[in-house]
FIGU-780488 format. One record per residue (C-alpha): residue number from 1; x, y, z. Coordinates in steps of 0.25 Angstrom, whole numbers, plus 2048, in hexadecimal, padded with zeros to 3 digits. Example, Ala and Ser with C-alpha at 12.3 -4.5 7.8 and 13.67 -1.06 7.14 Angstrom:
<nukols>
NUKOL num  xx  yy  zz
NUKOL   1 831 7EE 81F
NUKOL   2 837 7FC 81D
</nukols>
This chain:
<nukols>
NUKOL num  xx  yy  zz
NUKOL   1 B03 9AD 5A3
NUKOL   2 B09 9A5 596
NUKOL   3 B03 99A 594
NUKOL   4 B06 98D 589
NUKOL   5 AFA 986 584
NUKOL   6 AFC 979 57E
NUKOL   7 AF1 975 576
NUKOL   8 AF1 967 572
NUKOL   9 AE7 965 566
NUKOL  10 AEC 970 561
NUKOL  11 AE7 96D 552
NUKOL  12 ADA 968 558
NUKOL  13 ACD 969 555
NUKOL  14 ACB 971 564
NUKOL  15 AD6 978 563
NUKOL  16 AD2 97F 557
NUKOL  17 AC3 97F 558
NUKOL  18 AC4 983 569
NUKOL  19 AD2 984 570
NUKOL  20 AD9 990 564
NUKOL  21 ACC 998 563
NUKOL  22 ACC 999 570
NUKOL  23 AD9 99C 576
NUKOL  24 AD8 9A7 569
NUKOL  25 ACB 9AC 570
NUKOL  26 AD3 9AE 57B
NUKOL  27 ADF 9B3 575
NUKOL  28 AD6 9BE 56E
NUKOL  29 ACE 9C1 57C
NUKOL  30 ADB 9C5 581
NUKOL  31 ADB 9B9 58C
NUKOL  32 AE4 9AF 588
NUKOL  33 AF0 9B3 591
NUKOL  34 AFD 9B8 58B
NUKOL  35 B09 9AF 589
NUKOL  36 B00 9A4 584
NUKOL  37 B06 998 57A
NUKOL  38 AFB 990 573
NUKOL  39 B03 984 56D
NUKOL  40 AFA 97A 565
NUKOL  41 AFF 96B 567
NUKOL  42 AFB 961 55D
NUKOL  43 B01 954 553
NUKOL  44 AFF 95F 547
NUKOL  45 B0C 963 53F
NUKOL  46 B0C 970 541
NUKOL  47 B13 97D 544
NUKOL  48 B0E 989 54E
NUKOL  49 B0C 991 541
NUKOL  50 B05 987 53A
NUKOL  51 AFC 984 548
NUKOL  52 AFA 993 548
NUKOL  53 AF4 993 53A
NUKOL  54 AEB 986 53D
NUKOL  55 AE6 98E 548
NUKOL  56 AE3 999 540
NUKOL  57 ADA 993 535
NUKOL  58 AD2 98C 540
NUKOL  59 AD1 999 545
NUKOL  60 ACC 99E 538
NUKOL  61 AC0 994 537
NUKOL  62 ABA 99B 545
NUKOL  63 AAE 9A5 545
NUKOL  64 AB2 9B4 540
NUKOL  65 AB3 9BB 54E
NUKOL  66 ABB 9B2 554
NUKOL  67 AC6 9B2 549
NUKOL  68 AD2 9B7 54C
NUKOL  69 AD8 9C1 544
NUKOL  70 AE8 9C1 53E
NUKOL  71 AED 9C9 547
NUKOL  72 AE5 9C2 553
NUKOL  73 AE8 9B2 54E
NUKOL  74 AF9 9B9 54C
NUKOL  75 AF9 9BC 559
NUKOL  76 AF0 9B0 55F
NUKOL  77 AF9 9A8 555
NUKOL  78 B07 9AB 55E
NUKOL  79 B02 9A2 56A
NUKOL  80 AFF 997 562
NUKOL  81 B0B 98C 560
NUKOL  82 B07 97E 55B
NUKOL  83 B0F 970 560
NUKOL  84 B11 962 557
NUKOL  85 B0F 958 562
NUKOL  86 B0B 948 562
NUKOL  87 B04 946 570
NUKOL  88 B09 93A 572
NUKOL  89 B18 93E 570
NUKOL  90 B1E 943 57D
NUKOL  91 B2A 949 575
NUKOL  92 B1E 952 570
NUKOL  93 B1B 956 57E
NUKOL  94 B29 959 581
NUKOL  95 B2B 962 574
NUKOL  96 B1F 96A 57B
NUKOL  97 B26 96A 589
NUKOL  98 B31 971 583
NUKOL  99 B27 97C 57B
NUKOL 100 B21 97E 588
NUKOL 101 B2D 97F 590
NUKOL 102 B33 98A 588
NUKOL 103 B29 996 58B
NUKOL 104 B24 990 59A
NUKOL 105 B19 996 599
NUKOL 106 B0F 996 5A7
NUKOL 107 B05 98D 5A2
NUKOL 108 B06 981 599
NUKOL 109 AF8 97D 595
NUKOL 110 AF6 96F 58D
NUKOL 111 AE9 96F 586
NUKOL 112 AE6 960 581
NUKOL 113 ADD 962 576
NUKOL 114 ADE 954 572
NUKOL 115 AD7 946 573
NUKOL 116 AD2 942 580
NUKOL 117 ADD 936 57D
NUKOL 118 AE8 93F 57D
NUKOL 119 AE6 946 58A
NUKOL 120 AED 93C 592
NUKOL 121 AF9 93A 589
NUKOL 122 AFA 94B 588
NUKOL 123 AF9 94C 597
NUKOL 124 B04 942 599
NUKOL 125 B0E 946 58E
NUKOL 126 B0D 955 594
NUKOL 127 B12 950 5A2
NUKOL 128 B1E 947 59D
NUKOL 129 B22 953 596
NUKOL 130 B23 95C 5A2
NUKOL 131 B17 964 59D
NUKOL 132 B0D 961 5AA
NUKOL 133 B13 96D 5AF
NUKOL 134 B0C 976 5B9
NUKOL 135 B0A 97E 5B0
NUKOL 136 B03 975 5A7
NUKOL 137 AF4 973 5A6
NUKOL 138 AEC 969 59D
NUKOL 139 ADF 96C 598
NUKOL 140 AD7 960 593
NUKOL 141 ACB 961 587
NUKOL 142 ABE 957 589
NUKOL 143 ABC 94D 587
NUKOL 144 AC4 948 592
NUKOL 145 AC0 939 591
NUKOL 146 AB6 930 58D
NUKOL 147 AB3 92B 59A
NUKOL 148 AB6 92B 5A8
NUKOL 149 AC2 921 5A7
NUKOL 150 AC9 92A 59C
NUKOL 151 AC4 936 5A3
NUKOL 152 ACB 930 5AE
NUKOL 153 AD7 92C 5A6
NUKOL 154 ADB 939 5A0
NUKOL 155 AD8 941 5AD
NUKOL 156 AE3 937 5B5
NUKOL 157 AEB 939 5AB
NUKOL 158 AEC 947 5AB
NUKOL 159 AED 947 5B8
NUKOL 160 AF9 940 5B9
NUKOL 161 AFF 94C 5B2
NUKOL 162 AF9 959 5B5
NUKOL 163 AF0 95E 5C2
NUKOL 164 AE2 95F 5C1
NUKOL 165 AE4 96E 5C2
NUKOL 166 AEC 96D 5B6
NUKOL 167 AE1 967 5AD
NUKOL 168 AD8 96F 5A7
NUKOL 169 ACB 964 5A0
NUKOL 170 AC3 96E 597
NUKOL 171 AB4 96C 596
NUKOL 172 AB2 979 58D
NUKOL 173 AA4 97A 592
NUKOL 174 AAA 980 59F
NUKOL 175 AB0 98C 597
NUKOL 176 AA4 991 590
NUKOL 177 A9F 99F 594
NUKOL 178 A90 999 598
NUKOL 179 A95 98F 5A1
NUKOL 180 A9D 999 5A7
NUKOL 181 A92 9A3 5A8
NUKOL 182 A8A 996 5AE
NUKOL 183 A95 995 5BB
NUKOL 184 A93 9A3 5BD
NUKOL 185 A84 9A1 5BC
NUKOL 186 A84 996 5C7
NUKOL 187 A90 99D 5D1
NUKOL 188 A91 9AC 5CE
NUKOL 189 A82 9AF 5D0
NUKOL 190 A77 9AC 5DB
NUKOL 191 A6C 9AC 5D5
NUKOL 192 A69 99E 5D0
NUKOL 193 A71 997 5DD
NUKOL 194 A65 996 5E5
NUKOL 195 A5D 991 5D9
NUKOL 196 A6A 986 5D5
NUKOL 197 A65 97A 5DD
NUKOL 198 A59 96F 5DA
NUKOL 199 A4E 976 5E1
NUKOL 200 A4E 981 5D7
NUKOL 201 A53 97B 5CA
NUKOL 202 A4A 96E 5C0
NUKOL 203 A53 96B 5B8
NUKOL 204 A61 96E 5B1
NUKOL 205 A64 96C 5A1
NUKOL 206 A71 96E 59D
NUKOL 207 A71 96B 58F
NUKOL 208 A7E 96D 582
NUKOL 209 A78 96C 574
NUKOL 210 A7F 96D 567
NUKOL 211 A79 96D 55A
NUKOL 212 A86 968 555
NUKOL 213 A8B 95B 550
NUKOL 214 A96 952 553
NUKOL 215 A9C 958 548
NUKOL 216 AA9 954 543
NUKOL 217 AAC 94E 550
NUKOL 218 AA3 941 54F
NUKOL 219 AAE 938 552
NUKOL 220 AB1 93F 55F
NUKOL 221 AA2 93E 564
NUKOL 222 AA1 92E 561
NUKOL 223 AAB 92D 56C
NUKOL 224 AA5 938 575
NUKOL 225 A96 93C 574
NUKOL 226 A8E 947 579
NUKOL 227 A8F 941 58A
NUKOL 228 A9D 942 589
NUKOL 229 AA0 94E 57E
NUKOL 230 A96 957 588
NUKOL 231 A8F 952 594
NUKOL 232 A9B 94B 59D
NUKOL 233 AA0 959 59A
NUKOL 234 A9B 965 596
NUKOL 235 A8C 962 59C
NUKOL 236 A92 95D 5A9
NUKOL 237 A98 968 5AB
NUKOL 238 A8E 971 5AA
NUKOL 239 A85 96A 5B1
NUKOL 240 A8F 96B 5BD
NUKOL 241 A91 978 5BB
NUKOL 242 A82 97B 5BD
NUKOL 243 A80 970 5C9
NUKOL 244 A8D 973 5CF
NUKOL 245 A8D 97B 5DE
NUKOL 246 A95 988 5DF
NUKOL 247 AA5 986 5DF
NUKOL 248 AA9 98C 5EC
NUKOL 249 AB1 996 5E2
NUKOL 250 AB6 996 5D4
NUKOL 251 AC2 98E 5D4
NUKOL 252 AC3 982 5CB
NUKOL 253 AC3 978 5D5
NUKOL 254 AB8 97C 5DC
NUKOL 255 AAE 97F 5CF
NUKOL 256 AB3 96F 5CB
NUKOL 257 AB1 96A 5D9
NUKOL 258 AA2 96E 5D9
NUKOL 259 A9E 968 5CA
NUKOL 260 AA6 95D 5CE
NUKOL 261 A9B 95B 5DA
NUKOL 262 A91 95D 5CF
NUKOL 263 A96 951 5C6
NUKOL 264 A98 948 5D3
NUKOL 265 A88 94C 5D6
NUKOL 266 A82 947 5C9
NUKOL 267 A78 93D 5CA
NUKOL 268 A7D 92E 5C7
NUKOL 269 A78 926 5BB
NUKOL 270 A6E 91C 5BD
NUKOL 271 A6B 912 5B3
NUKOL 272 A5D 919 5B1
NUKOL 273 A63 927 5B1
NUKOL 274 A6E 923 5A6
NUKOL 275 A5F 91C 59D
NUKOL 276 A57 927 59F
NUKOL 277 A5F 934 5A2
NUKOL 278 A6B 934 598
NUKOL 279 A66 935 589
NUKOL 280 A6F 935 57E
NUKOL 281 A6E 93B 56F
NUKOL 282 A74 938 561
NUKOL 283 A6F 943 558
NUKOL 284 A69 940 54B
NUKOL 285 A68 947 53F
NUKOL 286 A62 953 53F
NUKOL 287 A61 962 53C
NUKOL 288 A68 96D 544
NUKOL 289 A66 97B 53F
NUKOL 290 A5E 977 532
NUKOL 291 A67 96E 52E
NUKOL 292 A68 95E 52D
NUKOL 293 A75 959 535
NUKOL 294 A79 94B 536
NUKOL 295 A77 942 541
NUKOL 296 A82 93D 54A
NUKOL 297 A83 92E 544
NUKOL 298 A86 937 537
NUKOL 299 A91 93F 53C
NUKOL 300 AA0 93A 538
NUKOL 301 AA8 934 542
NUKOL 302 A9B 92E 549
NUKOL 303 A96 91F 549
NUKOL 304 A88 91D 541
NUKOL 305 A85 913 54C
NUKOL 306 A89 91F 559
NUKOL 307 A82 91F 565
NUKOL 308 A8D 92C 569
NUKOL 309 A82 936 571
NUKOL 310 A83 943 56C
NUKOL 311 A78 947 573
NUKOL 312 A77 944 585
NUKOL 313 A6C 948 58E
NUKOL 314 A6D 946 59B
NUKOL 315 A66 948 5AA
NUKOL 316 A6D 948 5B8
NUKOL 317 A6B 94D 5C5
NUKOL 318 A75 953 5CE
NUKOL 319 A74 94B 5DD
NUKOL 320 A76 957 5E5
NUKOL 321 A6F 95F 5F0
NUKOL 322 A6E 969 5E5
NUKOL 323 A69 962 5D9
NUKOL 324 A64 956 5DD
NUKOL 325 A56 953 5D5
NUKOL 326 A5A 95D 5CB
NUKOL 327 A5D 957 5BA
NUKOL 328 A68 95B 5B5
NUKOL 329 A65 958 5A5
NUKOL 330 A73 959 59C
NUKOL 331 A72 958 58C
NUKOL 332 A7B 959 581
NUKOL 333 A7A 957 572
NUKOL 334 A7E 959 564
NUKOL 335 A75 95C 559
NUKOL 336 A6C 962 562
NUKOL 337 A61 96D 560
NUKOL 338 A6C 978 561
NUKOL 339 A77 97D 568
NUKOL 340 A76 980 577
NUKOL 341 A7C 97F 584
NUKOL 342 A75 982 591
NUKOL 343 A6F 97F 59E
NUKOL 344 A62 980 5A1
NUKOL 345 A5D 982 5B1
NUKOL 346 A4F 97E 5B4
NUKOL 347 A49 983 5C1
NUKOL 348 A3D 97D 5C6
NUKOL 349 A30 982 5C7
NUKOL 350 A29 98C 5D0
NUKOL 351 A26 983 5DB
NUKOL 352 A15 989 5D9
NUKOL 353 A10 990 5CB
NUKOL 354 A09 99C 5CE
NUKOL 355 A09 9A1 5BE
NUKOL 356 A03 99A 5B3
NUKOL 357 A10 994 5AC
NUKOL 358 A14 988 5A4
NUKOL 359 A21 98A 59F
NUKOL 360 A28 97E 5A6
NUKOL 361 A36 982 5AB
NUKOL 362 A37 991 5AA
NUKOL 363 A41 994 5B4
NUKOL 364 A4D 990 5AE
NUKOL 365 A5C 995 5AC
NUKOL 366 A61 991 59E
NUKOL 367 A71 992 59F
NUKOL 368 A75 994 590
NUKOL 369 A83 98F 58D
NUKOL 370 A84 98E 57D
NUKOL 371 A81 995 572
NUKOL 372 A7D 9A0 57D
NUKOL 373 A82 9A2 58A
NUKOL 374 A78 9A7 595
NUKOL 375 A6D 9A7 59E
NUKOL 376 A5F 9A4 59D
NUKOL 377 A55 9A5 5A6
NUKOL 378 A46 9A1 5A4
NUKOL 379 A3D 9A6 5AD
NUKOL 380 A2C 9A9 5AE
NUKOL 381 A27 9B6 5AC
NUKOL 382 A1A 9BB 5AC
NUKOL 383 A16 9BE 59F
NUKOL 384 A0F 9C8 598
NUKOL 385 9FF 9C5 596
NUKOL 386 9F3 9CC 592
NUKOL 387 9EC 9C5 59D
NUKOL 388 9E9 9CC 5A9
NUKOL 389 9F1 9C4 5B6
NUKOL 390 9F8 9BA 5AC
NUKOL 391 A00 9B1 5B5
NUKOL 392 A08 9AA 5A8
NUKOL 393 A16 9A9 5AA
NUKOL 394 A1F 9A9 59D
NUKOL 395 A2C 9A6 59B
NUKOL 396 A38 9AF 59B
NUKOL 397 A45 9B0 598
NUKOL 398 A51 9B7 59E
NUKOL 399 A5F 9B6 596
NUKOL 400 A6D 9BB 599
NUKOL 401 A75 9B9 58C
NUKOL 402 A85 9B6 590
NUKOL 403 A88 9B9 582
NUKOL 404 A81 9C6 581
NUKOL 405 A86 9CA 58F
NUKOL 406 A95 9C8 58D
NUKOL 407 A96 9C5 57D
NUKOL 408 A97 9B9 577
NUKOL 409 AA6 9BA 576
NUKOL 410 AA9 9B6 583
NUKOL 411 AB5 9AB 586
NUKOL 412 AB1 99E 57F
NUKOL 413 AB4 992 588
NUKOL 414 AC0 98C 583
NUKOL 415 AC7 99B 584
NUKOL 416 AC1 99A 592
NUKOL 417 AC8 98B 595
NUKOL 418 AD4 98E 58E
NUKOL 419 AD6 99D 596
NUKOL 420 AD5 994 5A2
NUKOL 421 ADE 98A 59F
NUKOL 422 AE9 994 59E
NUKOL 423 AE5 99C 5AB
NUKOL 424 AE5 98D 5B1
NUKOL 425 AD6 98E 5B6
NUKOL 426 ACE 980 5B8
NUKOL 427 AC0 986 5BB
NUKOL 428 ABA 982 5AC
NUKOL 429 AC2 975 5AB
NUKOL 430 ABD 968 5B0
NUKOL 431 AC4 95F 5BB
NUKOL 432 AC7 952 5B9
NUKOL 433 ABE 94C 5C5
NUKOL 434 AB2 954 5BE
NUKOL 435 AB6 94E 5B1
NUKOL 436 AB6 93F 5B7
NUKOL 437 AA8 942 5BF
NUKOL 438 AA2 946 5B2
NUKOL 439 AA8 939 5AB
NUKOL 440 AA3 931 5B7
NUKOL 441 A95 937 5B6
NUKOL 442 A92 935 5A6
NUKOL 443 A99 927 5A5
NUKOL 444 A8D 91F 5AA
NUKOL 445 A84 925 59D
NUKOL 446 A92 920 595
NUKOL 447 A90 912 59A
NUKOL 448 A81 913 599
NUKOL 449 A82 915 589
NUKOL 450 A8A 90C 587
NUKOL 451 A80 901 58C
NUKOL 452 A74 909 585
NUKOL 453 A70 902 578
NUKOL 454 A66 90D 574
NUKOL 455 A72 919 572
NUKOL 456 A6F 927 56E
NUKOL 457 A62 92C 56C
NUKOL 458 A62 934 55D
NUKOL 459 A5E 942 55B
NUKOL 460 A5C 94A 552
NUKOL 461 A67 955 550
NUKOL 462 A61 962 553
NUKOL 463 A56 95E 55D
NUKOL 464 A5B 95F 56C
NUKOL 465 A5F 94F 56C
NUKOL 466 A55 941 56F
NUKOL 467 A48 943 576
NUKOL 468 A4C 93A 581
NUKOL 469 A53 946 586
NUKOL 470 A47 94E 588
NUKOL 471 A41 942 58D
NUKOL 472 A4B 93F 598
NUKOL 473 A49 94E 59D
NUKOL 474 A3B 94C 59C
NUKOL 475 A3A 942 5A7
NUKOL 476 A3D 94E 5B2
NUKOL 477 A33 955 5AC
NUKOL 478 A3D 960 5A6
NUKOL 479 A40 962 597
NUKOL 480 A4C 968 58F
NUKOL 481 A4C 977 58E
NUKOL 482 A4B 978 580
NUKOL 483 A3C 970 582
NUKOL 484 A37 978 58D
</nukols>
């Protein structure tokens, strides 16, 4: 199947750093079908040869294993053509139609690695081109939106152009191998079904950590923050995919039609809800692996008077007949204790304790998503004593390593999207209604901090962000894993 993908972007900082490594990755797995054309669009004055040999030094700053070698980049190196275009110039557009036209290929995929601001422009310059073909399809990178009016706005006008089973909205969450794995834990097994409801289960965390900064990127955030960057998003999603009900199969529409019951289902904001149950972060300076880092006030691009959250923590319920009464606890952060993504499933209690035990919630499944990918579960065992008829539990642990079960180079999540793209499935790409619910859901703790005169609360970088989070959880009478 010959495919052209048109990578507008295509001297960006995700093209470079994500979209090229990956479709290498590919390229090198063997997986990237034959008859591909990779054609890097972009204002630079450049020629396919001199795009080839940019690629190449980016390619070079990456990690030794994944370097490719001569031979490998030559060969990698002939799929790869590069376009001068304006965006705005629709004699540009028409200059690409005839490119395109020439080899007909059976797919044309249109990669707008751009500005948000741009989507809209793009989308309808492709269509008064002739370029909305159906054979066509658009893929679109977060963020899409500041709010649910722009959401709103860019999704109509796509719309306008192509079908929604043409557009492809990339939440790269969705592609990693763990959330993967954690589809297959929930649909392709029966063991945990009967336990997946509020009768069994205390508490949900779901928490995405990074010991990183802004970075270079400080101008960016001051617009966005950390509810934007990652919880209407990235920590939506999981949460629907662990509330969601079984899809009647696996077809894309039916997987998006149960999390969209899911985002429909969460709990309204109250005005108390929004006081006591959102908590928002800044991080201060600190230390993070023995060494002092700035705080985010300090970083360029950023205000010394922001009060941009890098740092949410947040609990919801979902109103249904299967979770209602169950908390739902979401947090994000920069400049946090360490690096970790997981989900952490807390059962309740034995309903009457017949051992001497007082380890709080021991039964709990630990759903690792980064650095590691894999399974914990914690469980009580009876422990080894010298007293006679010792009825002490301890804690123990049971792990399944992903990593160590299939290798740690598996298909990295971009590969993963990007491979779909071409075949033209929609399973690990979000929906436009699920996009707008999420918008609709987080826009009342938007217009809640605009009214709130207090702003972010500071913590220090390297900690696990302001104790009014531990504080919030502690009301239930739970805590964070990490403090159990």
């Amino acid at each position: 199947m010959s495919f052209d993908l048109v990578l507008f972007g295509g001297t960006g900082d995700l093209a470079w750093r994500k979209l090229m490594p990956a479709l290498f990755q590919a390229f090198r797995h063997g997986t990237l079908p034959e008859g591909g054309r990779i054609i890097g669009v972009a204002r630079d004055a450049l020629s396919s040869e001199q795009y080839r040999a940019l690629i190449r030094s980016r390619f070079d700053a990456v990690e030794l294993a994944k370097r490719p070698s001569v031979e490998e980049f030559t060969r990698f190196a002939a799929l790869l053509e590069f376009v001068q275009m304006d965006l705005s110039k629709p004699d540009d557009y028409a200059s690409l139609a005839t490119l395109l036209e020439k080899r007909q290929a059976d797919s044309v995929l249109m990669y707008v690695a751009t500005a948000p601001a741009l989507f809209t422009t793009v989308c309808e310059q492709l269509a008064r081109a002739g370029l909305n073909t159906a054979r066509t399809r658009v893929v679109l990178e977060k963020p899409l939106g500041h709010d649910l009016a722009s959401n709103r706005a860019i999704n109509e006008a796509v719309r306008r152009v192509f079908s929604e089973k043409q557009v492809f909205r990339i939440d790269h969450y969705l592609g990693k191998p763990a959330v993967q794995n954690l589809f297959a834990l929930r649909f392709g097994n029966a063991l945990f079904e009967p336990l997946w409801r509020r009768e069994h289960i205390a508490n949900i965390q779901i928490t995405i950590a990074e010991d990183l900064g802004v970075e270079k990127r400080g101008a960016f955030y001051e617009t966005t923050g950390a509810l934007r960057d990652m919880v209407q998003n990235h920590a939506l999603q999981l949460l629907c995919a662990i509330g969601m009900e079984p899809p009647i199969n696996s077809h894309a529409d039916a997987i998006r039609d149960e999390k969209l019951k899911v985002l429909r289902s969460l709990k309204p904001w109250s005005g108390t809800a929004l006081a006591q149950d959102v908590i928002r972060g800044q991080y201060a300076a600190g230390t993070i692996a023995g060494a002092a880092v700035a705080g985010y006030r300090e970083e360029p691009g950023v205000s010394a008077q922001s009060h941009t959250e890098t740092f949410v923590a947040l609990r919801t319920e979902i109103s249904n007949w299967r979770w209602a009464g169950v908390p739902f606890y979401l947090r994000t952060g920069k400049r946090l204790a360490g690096r970790d993504a997981r989900i952490v499933v807390n059962f309740r209690p034995t309903p009457h304790a017949i051992f001497n035990s007082e380890i709080g919630m021991a039964n709990r499944l630990v759903i690792n998503l980064q650095p590691k990918d894999g399974l914990e579960l914690h469980l009580l065992a009876q422990g080894q004593s010298n007293r006679r008829n010792s009825q002490t539990l301890a804690p123990v642990q049971l792990d399944l390593d992903f990593d160590k079960r299939f290798g740690s180079e598996r298909v990295g999540a971009y590969e993963r999207l990007l491979l779909d793209v071409i075949d033209g499935r929609l399973n690990l790409f979000v929906r436009s209604d699920e996009q707008e619910e999420a918008w609709r859901w987080v826009e009342p703790i938007l217009e809640h901090w605009k009214n709130e005169v207090q702003g972010p609360r500071l913590y220090a970088a390297g900690t696990w962000g302001p104790s009014a989070s531990s504080a919030m959880i502690a009301r239930d009478g739970f805590c964070w894993a990490e403090e159990s």
